[in-house]
ZAMARGU-4260 file (C-alpha; in steps of 0.2 Angstrom, whole numbers, plus 5000, padded with zeros to 4 digits):
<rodrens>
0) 5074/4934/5109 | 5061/4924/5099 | 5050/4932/5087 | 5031/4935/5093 | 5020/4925/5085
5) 5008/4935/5069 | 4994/4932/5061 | 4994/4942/5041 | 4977/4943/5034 | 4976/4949/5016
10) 4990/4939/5004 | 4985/4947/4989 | 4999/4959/4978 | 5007/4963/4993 | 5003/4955/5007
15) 5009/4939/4999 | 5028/4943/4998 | 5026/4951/5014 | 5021/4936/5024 | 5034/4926/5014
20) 5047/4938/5020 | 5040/4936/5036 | 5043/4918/5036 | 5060/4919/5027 | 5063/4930/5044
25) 5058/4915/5053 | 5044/4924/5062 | 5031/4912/5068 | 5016/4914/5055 | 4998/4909/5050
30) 4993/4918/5036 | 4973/4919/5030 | 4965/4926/5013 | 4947/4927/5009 | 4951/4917/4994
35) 4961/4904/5003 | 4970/4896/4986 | 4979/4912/4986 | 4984/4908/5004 | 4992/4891/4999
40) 5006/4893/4994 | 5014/4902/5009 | 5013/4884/5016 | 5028/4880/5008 | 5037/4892/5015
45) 5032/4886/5034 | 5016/4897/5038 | 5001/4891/5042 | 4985/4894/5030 | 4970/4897/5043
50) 4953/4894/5036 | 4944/4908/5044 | 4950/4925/5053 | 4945/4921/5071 | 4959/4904/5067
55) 4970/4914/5062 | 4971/4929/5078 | 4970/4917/5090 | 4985/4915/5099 | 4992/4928/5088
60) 5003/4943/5096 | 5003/4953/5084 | 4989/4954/5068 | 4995/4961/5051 | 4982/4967/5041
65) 4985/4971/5022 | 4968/4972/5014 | 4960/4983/5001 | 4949/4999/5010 | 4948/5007/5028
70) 4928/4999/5029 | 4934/4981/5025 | 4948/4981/5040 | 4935/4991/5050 | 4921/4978/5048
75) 4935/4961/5050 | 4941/4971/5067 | 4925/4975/5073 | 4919/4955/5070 | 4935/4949/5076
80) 4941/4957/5092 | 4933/4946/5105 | 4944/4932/5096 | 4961/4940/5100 | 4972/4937/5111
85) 4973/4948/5127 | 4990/4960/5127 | 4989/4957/5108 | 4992/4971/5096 | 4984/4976/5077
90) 4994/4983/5064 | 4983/4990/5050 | 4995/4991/5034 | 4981/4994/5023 | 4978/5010/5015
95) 4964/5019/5025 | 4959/5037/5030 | 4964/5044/5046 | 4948/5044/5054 | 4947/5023/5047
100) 4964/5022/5058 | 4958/5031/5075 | 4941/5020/5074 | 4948/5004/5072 | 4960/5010/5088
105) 4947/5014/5097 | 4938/4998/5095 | 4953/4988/5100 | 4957/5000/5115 | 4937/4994/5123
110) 4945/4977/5124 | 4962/4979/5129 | 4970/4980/5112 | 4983/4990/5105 | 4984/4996/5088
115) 4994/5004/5076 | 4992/5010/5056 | 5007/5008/5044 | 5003/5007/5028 | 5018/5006/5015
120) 5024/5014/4999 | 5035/5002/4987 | 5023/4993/4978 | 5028/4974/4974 | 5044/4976/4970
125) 5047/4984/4987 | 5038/4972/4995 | 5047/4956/4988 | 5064/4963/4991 | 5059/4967/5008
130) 5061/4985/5005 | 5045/4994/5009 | 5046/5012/5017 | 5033/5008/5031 | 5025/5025/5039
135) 5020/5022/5059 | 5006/5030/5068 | 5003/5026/5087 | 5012/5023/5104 | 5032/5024/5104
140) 5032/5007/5113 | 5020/5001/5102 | 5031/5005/5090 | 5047/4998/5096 | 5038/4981/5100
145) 5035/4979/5082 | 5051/4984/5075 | 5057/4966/5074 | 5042/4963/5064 | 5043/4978/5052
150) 5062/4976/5048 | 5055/4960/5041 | 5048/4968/5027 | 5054/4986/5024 | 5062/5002/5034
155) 5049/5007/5049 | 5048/5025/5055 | 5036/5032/5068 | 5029/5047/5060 | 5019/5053/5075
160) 5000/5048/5084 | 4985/5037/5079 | 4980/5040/5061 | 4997/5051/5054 | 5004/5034/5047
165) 4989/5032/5036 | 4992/5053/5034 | 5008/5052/5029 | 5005/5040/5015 | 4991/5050/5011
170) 5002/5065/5007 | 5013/5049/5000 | 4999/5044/4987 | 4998/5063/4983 | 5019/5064/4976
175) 5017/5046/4970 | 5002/5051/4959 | 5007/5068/4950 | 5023/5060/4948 | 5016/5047/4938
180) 5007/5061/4927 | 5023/5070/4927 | 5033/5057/4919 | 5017/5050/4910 | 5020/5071/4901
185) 5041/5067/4899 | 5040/5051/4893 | 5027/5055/4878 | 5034/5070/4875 | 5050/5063/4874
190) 5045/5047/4862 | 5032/5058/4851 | 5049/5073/4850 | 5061/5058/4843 | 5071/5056/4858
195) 5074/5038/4863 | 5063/5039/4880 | 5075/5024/4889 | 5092/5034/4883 | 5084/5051/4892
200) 5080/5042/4907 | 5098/5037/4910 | 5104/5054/4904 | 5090/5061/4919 | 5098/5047/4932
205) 5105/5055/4948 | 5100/5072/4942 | 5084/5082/4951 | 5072/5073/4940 | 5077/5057/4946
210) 5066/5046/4952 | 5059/5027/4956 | 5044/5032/4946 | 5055/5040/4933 | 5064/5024/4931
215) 5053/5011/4936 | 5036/5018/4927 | 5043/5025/4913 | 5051/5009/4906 | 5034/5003/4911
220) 5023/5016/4900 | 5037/5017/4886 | 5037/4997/4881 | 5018/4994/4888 | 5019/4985/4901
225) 5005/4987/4913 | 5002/4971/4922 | 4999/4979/4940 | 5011/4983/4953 | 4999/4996/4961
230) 4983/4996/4955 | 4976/5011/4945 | 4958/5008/4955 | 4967/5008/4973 | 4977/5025/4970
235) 4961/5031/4963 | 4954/5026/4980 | 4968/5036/4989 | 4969/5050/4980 | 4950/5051/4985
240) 4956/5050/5003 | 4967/5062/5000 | 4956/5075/4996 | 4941/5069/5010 | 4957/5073/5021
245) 4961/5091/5011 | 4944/5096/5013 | 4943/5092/5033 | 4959/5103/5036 | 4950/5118/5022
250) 4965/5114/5008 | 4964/5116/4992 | 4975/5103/4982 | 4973/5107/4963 | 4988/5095/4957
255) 4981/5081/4965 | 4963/5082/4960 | 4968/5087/4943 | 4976/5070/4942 | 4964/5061/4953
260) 4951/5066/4939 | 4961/5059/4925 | 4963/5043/4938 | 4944/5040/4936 | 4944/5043/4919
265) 4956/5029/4916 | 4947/5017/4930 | 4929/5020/4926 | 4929/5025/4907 | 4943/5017/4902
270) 4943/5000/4909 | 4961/5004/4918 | 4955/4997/4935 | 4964/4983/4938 | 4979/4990/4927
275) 4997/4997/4935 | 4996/5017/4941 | 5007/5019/4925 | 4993/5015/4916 | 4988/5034/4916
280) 5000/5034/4902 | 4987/5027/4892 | 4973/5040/4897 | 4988/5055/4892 | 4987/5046/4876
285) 4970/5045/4872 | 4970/5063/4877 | 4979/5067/4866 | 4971/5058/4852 | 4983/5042/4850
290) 4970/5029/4856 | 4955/5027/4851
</rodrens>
């Protein structure tokens, strides 16, 4: 059966190797970007680089968007729904609250439009390797029309209704984030005790401790390397979501705004914005008195 036809708006850190994947999957594409130089190059790999948004939807199936906040994907739906396709249907895969998701639904539901949120936990390694974890919210047989589409880029499960994808990797963000202040913790610990930080992440490999942020951002803090993956000023946006969500339902989530705070101390006194999530690394060490 032939591929439906997509339009991806949003090629930035991960939207671009997405679309690429959807391309290598020979899903029929037209891609868009608000800076269009870092649509471009997707041309080579057979999609077609639309100028505006209301190019790129039209004629479109199914939309992908992958952009940066729940108001930006509420504003380029709301300006853009009479431009789409009747019996088309909207995947938001940016990461947005819960409420963000069930508005934009319920704007695409006046005209005929179905909708679903799944955003996706992998960061760009994930997402080149076509490996994302993707989290579903919406109808089933919205769901299983988009299947196709989704094993394109990663490993699709429908998590429940409207809104509990974008929960689901709300509560994602939340084990992502103290994770990374956890291993943040180990890995200093471990370089400052005279341990050999790479050495104890192979002794830790398989064990309880294990995991993609122990290997993955722990080489990062140990050698450095905090050219972004995920971006310290998006989790810091999520973990803000997080706790909006926390507060809705009367929780309490200490852990998480313990290190939501250290988040914004990294992104807004520490010029850690547009730094990797490992990056917190470096506010752990300037707590400590090792930066100055």
């Amino acid at each position: 059966m032939a591929m439906e036809k997509v339009a991806l708006l949003g090629t930035g850190l991960m939207g671009f190797p997405m679309a690429r994947n959807l391309a290598a999957a020979s899903v029929p594409l037209t891609v868009w970007n608000r800076t269009q130089a870092k649509a471009d190059p997707l041309a080579v790999h057979g999609a077609t680089v639309a100028a505006t948004v209301a190019e790129a939807v039209a004629g479109a199936d199914i939309v992908i968007s992958m952009m940066s906040d729940g108001p930006t994907v509420l504003a380029v739906v709301e300006e853009n729904v009479g431009a789409l396709k009747d019996g088309a249907l909207w995947i938001d895969m940016s990461s947005t609250k819960p409420e963000e998701a069930r508005a934009q639904k319920a704007i695409l539901a006046k005209a005929g439009i179905a909708h679903l949120d799944a955003p996706v936990s992998g960061g760009t390694k994930g997402a080149e390797a076509a490996g994302l974890a993707i989290m579903v919210g919406g109808e089933a047989s919205d769901f299983d029309r988009a299947r196709p589409v989704f094993e394109a880029m990663g490993r699709p499960v429908h998590v429940g209704p409207a809104g509990t994808g974008q929960l689901s990797k709300l509560c994602n963000q939340t084990i992502v984030a103290v994770t990374i202040g956890a291993v943040a913790e180990a890995m200093l610990l471990a370089a400052e005790g005279g341990a050999d930080p790479a050495a104890l992440r192979a002794a830790l490999k398989g064990g309880f401790a294990d995991s993609t942020i122990l290997q993955q951002h722990g080489e990062r803090m140990t050698e450095g390397n905090f050219v972004p993956g995920g971006l310290s000023k998006f989790q810091l946006k999520d973990l803000d979501n997080v706790l909006a969500e926390a507060a809705h339902v009367n929780l309490s989530l200490p852990m998480t705004q313990g290190v939501r705070d250290r988040f914004a101390h990294f992104v807004d006194d520490m010029d850690g914005a547009d730094m990797d999530h490992s990056g917190l690394y470096l506010e752990l060490k300037k707590r400590n008195g090792m930066l100055t």
